[in-house]
C-alpha positions in Angstrom: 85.7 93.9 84.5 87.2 90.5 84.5 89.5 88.2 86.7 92.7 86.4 85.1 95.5 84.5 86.4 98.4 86.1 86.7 101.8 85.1 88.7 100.2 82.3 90.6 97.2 85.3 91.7 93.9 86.5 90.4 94.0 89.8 89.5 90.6 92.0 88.5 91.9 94.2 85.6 89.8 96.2 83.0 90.4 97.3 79.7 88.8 100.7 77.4 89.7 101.1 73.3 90.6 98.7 70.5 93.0 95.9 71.3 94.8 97.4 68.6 95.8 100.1 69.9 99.1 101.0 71.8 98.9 99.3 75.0 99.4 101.3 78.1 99.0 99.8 81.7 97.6 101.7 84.5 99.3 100.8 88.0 97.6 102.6 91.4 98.8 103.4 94.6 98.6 102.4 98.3 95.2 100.7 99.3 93.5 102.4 95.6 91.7 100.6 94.0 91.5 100.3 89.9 89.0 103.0 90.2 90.8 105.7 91.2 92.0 105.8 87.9 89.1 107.7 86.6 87.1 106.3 83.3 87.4 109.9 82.2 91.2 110.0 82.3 91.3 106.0 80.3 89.1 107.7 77.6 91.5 110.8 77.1 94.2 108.0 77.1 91.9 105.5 74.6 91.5 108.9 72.2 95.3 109.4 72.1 95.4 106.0 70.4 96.0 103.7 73.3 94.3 100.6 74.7 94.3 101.4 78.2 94.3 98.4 80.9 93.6 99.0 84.9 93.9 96.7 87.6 93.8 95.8 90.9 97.0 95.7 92.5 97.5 92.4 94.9 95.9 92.8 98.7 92.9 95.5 96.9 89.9 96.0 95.3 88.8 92.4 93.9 92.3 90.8 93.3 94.1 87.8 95.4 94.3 89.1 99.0 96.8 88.0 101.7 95.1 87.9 104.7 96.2 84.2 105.6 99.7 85.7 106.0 98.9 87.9 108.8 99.5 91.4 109.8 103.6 92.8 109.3 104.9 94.6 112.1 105.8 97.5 110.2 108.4 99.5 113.0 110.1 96.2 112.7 110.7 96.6 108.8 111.7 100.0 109.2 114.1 99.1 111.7 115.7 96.4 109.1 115.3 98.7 106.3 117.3 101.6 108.4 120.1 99.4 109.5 120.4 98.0 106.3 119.4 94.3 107.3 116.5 92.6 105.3 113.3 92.9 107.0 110.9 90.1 106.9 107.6 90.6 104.5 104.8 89.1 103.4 105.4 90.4 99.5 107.9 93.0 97.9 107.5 95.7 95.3 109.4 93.8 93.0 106.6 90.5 93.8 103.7 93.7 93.0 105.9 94.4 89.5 105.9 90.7 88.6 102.2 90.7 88.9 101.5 93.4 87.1 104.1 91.7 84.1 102.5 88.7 84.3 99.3 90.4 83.7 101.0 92.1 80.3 101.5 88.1 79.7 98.3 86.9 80.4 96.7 89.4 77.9 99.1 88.2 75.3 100.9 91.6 75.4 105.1 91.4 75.1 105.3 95.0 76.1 103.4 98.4 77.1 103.7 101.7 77.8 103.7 101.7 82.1 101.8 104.5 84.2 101.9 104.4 87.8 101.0 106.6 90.4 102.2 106.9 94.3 103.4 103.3 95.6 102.3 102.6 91.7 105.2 104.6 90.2 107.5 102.7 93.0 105.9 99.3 91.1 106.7 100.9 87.2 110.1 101.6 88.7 110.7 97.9 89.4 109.4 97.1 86.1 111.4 99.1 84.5 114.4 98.2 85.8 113.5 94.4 86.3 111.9 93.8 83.5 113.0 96.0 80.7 111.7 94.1 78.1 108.4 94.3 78.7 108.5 97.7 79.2 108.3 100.6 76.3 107.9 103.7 78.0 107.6 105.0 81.9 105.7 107.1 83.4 106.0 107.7 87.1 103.6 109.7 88.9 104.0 111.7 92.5 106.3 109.1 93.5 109.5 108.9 95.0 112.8 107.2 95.0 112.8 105.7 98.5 115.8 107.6 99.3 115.7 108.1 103.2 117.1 112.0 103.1 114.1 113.3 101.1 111.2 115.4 102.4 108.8 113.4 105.0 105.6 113.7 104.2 103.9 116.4 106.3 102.2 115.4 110.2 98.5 116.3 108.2 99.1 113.6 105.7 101.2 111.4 108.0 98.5 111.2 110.5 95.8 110.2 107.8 98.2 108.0 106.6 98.7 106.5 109.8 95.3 106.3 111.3 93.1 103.0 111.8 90.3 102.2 109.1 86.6 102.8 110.8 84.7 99.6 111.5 83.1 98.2 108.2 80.1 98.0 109.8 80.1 102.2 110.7 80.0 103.4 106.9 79.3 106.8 107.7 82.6 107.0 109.7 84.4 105.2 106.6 83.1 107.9 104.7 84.5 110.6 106.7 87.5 109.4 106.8 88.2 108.9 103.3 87.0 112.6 102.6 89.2 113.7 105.0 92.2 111.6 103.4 91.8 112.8 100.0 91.2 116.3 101.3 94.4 116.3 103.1 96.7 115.0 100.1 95.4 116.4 97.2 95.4 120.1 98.6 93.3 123.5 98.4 94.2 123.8 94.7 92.2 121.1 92.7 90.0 119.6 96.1 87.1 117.6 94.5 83.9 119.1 96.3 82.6 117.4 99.2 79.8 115.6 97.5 81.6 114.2 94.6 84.3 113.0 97.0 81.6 111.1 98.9 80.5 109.7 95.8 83.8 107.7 95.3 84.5 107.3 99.2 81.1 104.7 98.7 81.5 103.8 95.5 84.6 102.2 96.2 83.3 101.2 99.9 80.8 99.3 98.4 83.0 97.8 95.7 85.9 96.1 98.4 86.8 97.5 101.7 89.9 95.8 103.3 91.8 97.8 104.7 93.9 95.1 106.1 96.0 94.9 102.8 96.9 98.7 103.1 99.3 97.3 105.9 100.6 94.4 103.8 101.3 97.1 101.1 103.0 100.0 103.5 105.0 97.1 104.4 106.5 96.0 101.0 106.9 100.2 100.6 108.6 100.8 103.6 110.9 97.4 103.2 111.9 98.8 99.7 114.2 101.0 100.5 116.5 103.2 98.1 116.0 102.3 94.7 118.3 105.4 93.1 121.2 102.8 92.1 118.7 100.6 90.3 117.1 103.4 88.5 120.2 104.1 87.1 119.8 100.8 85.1 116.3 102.3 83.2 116.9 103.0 80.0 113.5 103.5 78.1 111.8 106.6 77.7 111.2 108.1 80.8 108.6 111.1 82.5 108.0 112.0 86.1 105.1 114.1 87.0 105.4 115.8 90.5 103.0 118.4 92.2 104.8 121.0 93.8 102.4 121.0 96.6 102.1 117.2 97.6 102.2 116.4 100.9 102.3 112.8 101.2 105.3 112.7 98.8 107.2 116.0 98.5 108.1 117.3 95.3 111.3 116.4 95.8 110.6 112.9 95.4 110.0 113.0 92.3 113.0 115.4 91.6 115.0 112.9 93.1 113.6 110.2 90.3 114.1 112.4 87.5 117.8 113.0 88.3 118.5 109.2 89.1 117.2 108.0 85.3 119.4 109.2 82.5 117.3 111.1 80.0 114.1 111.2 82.5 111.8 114.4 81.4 110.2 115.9 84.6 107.1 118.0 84.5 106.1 120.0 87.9 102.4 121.1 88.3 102.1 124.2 90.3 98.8 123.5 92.5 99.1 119.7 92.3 98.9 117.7 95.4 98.9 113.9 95.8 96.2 112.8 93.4 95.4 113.3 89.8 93.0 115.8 89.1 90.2 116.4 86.6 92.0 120.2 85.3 95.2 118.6 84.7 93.6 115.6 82.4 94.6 116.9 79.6 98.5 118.2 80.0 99.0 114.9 82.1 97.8 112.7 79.2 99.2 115.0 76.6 102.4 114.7 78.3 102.2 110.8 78.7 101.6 110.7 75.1 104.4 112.5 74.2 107.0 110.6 76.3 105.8 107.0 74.6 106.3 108.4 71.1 110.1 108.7 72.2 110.0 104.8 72.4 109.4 104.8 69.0 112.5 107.2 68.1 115.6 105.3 67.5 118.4 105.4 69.9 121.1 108.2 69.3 
């Protein structure tokens, strides 16, 4: 892994197959780190003819955090957001998109394929319609529009959402917790065994714990907003992957997306919480695949 400068940040990214390949970006979610996006899933993506780069978004893992700008009071941004004033934040989505197209510049790239997942399909949105130049395809995963009428996510998730990081210094309470968290969203369906979730709960532990940022990042979600009028400006090739069983961001979320981009595909896994699991690998990349050779097709 390697750190590069990228829209006045440093930002830890990581790249699998031949530069020459098609290039595809990675974004994650809230608080995830680069590794959530499993090596396993990069190499599916590598053997589909890509070159696959992951990062860590601003405020995570081993990229530029923001801790000298303090804590946002986040009822306060929800408050703006609902009365339609504009709240007061330490970053925005659209500052988390620049990043990540800087990045594409930094690595000499013009444009790539985009993948994001969770607040990381909110980011691809904004790249999308921010900066469609630089972007070839999207792909938005168990994300959401930001339209305030949709679905809540359910109390379970809400709560694990919502509740304070152990202290770093209690690692077998951080470890619980994060079980617990990725057992709540991803659902009965594909749940990673115990063990193996542990695994990752302390790899990534042991990698960057800040849970700090987290807040920074809620903030810039919550502050977003609805984004369904400028989704209407995307114009490339589009796919949005939904589980039908999420509980962080309802399915309809990502219905929502799909009927707010003209042309979007929209695949629904039955089973499929909030996460991206091993079983569905292969459809998912398939699938991703499929929607950047559309790029290549010329416009009717």
């Amino acid at each position: 892994m390697t750190q590069i400068e990228a829209n006045g940040i440093s930002l830890e990214y990581e790249t699998f197959g031949p530069a020459s390949g098609e290039p595809l970006l990675l974004v994650m979610g809230l608080g995830a780190q680069l590794t959530l996006w499993a090596e396993p899933f990069c190499q599916q993506l590598v053997d589909k003819g890509f070159y696959v780069i992951r990062f860590d978004n601003r405020d995570v893992g081993l990229s530029s955090k923001f801790g000298h700008k303090g804590i946002p009071d986040l009822m306060k941004i929800l408050e703006a957001s609902m009365t339609g004033q504009k709240p007061e934040m330490v970053y925005e989505l659209k500052d988390m998109a620049n990043d990540a197209v800087a990045l594409l510049g930094a690595l000499n790239i013009p444009a790539a394929h985009i993948v994001g997942a969770s607040m990381g399909g909110m980011i691809v949105q904004h790249m999308a319609f921010g900066h469609p130049e630089k972007v070839k395809s999207m792909t938005s995963i168990m994300s959401t529009t930001g339209h305030a009428g949709l679905n809540p996510a359910s109390p379970e998730a809400m709560a694990v959402l919502m509740s304070p990081a152990p202290d770093a210094s209690d690692v077998d309470a951080v470890v619980a917790r994060g079980i617990q968290a990725q057992t709540t969203i991803a659902g009965p369906v594909y749940a990673k065994a115990p063990e193996d979730l542990e695994k990752d709960v302390l790899r990534d532990f042991h990698r960057s714990f800040y849970p700090e940022g987290v807040l920074r990042q809620m903030a810039a979600v919550v502050g977003d907003g609805d984004r369904r009028e400028r989704l209407a400006k995307v114009k490339c090739p589009t796919l949005i992957i939904h589980g039908d069983i999420d509980p962080l961001v309802p399915v309809d979320g990502g219905r929502d997306t799909a009927a707010h981009i003209t042309g979007a595909e929209y695949l629904e896994f039955e089973g499929m919480g909030h996460s991206v699991p091993e079983a569905l690998y292969g459809p998912i990349v398939s699938a991703i695949a499929t929607n950047t050779v559309r790029a290549a097709q010329p416009a009717e």
